[in-house]
C-alpha positions as MATLAB code, in Angstrom:
seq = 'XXXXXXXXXXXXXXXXXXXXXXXXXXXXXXXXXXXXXXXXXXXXXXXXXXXXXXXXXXXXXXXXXXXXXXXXXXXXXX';
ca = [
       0.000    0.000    0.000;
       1.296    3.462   -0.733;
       0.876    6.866    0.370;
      -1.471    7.841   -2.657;
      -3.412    4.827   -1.494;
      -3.812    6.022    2.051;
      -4.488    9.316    0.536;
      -7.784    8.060   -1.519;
      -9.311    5.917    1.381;
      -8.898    8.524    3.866;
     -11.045   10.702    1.651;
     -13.335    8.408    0.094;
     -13.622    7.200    4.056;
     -14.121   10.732    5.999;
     -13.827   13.351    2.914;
     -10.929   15.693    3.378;
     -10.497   18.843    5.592;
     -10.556   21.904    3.098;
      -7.624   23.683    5.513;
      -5.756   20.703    4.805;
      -3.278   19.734    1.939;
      -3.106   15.966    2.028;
      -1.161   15.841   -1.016;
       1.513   17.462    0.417;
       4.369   15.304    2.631;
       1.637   14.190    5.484;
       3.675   11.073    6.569;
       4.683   12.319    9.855;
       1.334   14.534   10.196;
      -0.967   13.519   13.300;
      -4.073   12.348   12.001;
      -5.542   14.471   14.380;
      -3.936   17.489   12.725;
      -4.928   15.820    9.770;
      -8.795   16.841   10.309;
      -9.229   12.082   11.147;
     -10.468   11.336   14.534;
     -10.412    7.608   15.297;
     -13.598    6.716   13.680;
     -12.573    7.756   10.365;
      -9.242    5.423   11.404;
     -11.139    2.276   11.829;
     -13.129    2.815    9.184;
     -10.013    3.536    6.925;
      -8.508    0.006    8.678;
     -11.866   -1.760    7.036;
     -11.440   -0.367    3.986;
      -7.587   -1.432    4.196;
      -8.878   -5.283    4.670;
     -11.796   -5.045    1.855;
      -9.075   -3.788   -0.399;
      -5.943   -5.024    0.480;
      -6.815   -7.926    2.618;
      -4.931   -6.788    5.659;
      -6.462   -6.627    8.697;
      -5.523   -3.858   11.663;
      -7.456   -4.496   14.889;
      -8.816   -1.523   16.730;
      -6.388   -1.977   19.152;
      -3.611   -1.092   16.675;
      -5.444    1.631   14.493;
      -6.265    3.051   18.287;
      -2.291    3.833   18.742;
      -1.274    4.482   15.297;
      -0.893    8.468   15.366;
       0.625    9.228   11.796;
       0.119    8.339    8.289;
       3.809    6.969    7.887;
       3.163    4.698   11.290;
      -0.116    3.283    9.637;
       1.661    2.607    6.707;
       4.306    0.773    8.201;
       1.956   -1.279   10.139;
       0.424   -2.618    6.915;
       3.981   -3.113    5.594;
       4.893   -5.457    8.798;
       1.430   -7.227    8.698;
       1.087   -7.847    4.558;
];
């Protein structure tokens, strides 16, 4: 999975804060900053398993606080 990927299912998954520019460097951006609170994170982690067929548990999309962290998890767990 790549940035650009986590880019589209963050905004097909909670839209996109118009204050922010996700298509600039966001890897080390808190979601938080980010305009994603942890709903739009789990629902972003079951659109990661439909799509990719990874699966994050809650308990690991709960601590996962940047874009670059979230991608590494899927990395380890492919």
């Amino acid at each position: 999975m790549t940035i650009d990927d986590l880019r589209r299912i963050l905004t097909e998954c909670a839209g996109a804060d118009e204050n922010v520019d996700l298509h600039g460097d966001i890897r080390d951006t808190p979601f938080a900053d980010l305009g994603y609170d942890s709903l739009a994170l789990m629902e972003t982690a079951s659109r990661i398993k439909q799509e990719f067929g990874i699966e994050i548990s809650d308990e690991e999309i709960a601590v996962v606080e940047t874009p670059r962290l979230l991608l590494d998890l899927v990395a380890k767990t492919a």
